[in-house]
C-alpha positions as CSV (number, residue, x, y, z in Angstrom):
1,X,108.8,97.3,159.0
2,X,111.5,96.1,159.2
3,X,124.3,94.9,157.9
4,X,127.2,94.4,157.7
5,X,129.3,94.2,159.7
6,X,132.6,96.3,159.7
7,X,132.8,95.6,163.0
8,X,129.8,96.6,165.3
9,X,131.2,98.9,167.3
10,X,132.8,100.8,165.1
11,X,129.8,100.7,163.2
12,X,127.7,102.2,165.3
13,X,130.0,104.8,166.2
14,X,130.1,105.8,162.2
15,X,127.4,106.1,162.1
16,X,126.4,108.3,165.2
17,X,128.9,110.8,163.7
18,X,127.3,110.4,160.0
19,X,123.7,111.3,161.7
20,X,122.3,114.7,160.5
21,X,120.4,116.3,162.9
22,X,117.4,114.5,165.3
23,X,114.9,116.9,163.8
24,X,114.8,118.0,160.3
25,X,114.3,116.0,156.9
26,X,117.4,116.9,154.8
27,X,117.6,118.0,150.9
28,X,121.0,119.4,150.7
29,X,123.9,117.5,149.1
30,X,124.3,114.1,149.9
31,X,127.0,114.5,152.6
32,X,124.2,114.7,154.6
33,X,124.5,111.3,154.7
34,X,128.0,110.7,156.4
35,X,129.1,108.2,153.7
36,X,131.5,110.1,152.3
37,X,133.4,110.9,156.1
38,X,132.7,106.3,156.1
39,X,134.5,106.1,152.6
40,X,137.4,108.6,153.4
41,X,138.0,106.5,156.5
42,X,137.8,103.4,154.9
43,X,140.1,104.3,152.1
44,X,143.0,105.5,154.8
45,X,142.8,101.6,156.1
46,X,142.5,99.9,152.9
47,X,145.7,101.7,151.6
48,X,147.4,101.5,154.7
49,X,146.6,98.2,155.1
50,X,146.8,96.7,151.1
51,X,150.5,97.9,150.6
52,X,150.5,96.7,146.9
53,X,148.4,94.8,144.7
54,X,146.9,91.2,145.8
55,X,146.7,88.2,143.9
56,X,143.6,86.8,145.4
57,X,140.3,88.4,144.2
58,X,138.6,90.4,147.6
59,X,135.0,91.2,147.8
60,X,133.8,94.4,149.7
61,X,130.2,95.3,150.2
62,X,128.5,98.4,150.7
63,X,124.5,100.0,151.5
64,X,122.0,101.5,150.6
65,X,120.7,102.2,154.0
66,X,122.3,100.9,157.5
67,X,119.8,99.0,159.7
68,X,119.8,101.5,162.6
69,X,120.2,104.8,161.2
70,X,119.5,104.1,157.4
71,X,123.3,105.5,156.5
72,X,124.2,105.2,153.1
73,X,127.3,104.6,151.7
74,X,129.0,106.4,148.7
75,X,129.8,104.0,146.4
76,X,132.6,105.8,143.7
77,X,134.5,106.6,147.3
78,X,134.4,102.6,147.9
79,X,135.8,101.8,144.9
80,X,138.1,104.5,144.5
81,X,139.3,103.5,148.4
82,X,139.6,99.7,147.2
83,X,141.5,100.7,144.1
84,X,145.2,99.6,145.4
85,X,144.1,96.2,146.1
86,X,143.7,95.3,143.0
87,X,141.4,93.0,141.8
88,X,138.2,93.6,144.1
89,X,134.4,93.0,143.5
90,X,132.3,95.4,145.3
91,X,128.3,94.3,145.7
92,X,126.1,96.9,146.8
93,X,123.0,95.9,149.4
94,X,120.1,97.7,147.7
95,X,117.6,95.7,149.4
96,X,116.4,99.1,151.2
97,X,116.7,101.5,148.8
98,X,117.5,100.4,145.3
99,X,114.1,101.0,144.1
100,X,114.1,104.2,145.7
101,X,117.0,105.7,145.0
102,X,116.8,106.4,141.6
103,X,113.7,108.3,141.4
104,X,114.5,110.6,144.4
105,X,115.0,114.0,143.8
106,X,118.5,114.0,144.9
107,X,121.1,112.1,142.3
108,X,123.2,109.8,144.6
109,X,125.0,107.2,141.9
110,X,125.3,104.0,143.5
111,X,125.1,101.0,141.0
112,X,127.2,99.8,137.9
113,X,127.9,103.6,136.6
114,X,129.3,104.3,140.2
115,X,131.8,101.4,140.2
116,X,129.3,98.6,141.6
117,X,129.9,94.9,140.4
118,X,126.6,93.2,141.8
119,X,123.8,94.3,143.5
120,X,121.1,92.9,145.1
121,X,117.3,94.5,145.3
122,X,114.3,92.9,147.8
123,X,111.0,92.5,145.6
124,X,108.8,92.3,149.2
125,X,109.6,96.0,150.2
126,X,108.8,98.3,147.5
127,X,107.2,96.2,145.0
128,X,105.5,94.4,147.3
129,X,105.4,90.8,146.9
130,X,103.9,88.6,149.7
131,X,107.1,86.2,150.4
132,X,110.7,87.3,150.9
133,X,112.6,87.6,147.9
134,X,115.1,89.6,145.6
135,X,116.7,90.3,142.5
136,X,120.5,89.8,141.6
137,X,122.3,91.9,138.9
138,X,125.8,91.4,138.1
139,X,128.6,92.1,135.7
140,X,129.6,89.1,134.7
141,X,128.3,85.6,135.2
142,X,128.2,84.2,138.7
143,X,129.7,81.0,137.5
144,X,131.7,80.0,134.4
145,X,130.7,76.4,134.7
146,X,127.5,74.0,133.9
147,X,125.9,71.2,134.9
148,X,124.1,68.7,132.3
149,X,121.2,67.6,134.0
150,X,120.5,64.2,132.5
151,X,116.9,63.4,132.9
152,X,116.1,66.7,131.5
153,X,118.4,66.9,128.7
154,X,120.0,70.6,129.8
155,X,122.6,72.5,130.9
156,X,121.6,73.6,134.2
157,X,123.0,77.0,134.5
158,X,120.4,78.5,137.7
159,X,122.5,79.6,140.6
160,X,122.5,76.8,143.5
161,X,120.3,76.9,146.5
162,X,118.1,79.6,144.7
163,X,113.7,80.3,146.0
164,X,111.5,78.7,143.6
165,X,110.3,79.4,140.5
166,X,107.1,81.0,142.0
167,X,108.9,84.0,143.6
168,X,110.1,84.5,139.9
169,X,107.3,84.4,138.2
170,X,105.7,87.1,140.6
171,X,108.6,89.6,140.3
172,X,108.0,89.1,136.4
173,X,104.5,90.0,136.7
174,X,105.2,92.4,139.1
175,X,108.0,94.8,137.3
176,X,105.6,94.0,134.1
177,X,102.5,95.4,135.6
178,X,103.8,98.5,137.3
179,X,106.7,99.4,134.7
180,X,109.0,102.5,135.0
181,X,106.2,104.8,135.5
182,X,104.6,102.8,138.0
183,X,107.6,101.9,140.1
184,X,108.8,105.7,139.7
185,X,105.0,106.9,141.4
186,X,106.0,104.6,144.1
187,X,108.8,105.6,145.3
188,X,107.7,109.7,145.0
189,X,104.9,108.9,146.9
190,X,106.9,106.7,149.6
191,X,109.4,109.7,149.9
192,X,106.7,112.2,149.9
193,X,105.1,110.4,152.9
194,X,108.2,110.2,154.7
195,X,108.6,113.8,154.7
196,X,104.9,114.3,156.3
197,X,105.8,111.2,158.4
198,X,108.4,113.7,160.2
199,X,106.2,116.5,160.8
200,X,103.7,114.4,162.1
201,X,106.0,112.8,164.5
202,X,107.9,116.2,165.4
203,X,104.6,117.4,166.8
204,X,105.3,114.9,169.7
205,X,108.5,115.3,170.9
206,X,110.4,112.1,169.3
207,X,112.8,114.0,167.0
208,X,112.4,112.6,163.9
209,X,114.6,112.8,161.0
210,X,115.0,111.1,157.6
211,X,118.1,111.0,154.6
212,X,116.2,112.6,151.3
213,X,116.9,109.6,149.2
214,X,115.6,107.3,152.2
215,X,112.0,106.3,153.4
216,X,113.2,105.3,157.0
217,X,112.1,107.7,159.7
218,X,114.1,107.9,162.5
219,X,113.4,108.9,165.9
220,X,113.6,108.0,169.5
221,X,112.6,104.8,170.9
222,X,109.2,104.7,172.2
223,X,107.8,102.3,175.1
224,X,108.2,98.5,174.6
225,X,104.6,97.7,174.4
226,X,104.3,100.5,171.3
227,X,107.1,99.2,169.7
228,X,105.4,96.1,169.8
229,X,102.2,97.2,168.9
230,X,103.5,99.3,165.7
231,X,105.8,96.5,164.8
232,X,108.9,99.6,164.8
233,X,112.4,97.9,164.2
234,X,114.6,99.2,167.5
235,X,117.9,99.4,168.8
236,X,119.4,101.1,171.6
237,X,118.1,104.4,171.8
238,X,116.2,104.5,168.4
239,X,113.7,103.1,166.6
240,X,112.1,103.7,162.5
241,X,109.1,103.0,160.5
242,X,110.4,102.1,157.0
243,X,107.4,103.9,154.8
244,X,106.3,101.5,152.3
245,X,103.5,101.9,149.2
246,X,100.7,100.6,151.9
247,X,101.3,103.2,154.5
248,X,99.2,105.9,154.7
249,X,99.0,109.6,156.6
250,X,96.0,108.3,158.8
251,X,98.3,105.3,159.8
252,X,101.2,108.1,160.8
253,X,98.7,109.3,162.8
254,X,97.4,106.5,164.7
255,X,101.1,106.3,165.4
256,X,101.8,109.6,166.4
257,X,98.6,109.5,168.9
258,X,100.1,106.5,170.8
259,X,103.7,107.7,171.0
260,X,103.8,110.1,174.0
């Protein structure tokens, strides 16, 4: 149930001042999500620190939901921020959210029409496949050069050190079977669940709280042995559920029932 590193510390503290409050699921704007106060603050250090342009391509990342606190960044502030540098690639970390985002009542642009050269998506979290895996979109090819592969007879133009072909195949079969409609039903029922997940959990006294484009439920850490038991990803203080298509209300509830 189960990022980057900025630098940890100051991580962290961004994100304890992006935090909306402990108790409430939010469906205002999207400041609710701190990224914006993350981007400003980024942008004063990259033009303080980029006086002029740069000659050497840089690469900054950003995501679509923090590890400890799900934060999302806003992407069109990222780029805007890593305009004076020049020539920068900016990848956005979908893996949490990219197959949610876009069907969540709340518009939050955060791929190529927000300023995004690459991003990367997992295919074992929302679609569901059984091994670890993802899918890379980018721009512009990863690589201008090929290979001849000579006892084949081809160019080999794969990206190095990829999973096998098996994990392909299954995303195929995957994105085929469930289409727009069925990846869209998905993602409003994960979102609708997280919402009931926080009342549920309210009831006991562990302050939950989710972002409204986010299906990670937030809320203060339990005992060790519960943790365990629920398999809830932890960190200091807190600890989150990610709500996926197999979760269910009764499932909250069991949970709820062994929290206090």
């Amino acid at each position: 149930m189960r990022n980057r590193r900025r630098e940890p510390d100051q991580r962290r503290q961004d994100e304890q001042r992006q935090t909306p409050s402990p108790r409430t699921t939010h469906t205002g704007p999207l400041r609710v999500h701190g990224s914006s106060n993350t981007a400003h603050r980024t942008g004063r250090k990259s033009r303080a620190g980029l006086n002029g342009r740069h000659t050497t391509p840089l690469t900054t990342t950003a995501s679509t939901g923090t590890f400890r606190r799900a934060a999302i960044d806003e992407v069109p502030l990222l780029r805007e921020a890593a305009r004076p540098a020049g020539t920068v690639h900016l990848h956005v970390d979908a893996a949490p959210a990219g197959l949610i985002i876009p069907f969540a009542p709340v518009r939050l642009p955060f791929a190529f029409e927000a300023g995004a050269d690459s991003i990367a998506v997992s295919g074992h979290k929302m679609i569901g496949l059984p091994m670890p895996c993802g899918i890379a979109l980018a721009r512009r090819e990863p690589t201008t050069s090929t290979r001849q592969v000579e006892y084949v007879g081809i160019d080999d133009t794969l990206v190095r050190c990829r999973r096998d072909g098996l994990a392909v195949l299954l995303l195929w079969y995957a994105l085929r079977r469930l289409g727009m409609k069925g990846l869209a039903a998905r993602a409003r029922h994960c979102l609708r669940l997280a919402e009931v997940a926080v009342e549920i959990l309210r009831h006991v006294g562990v302050r939950p709280w989710c972002h409204p484009v986010s299906t990670t439920v937030v809320f203060d850490r339990p005992r060790e042995a519960v943790a365990r038991r629920w398999d809830l990803a932890a960190e200091g203080p807190l600890a989150h559920p990610v709500v996926m298509p197999h979760v269910t209300r009764e499932s909250l509830q069991r949970l709820a029932r062994a929290l206090p």
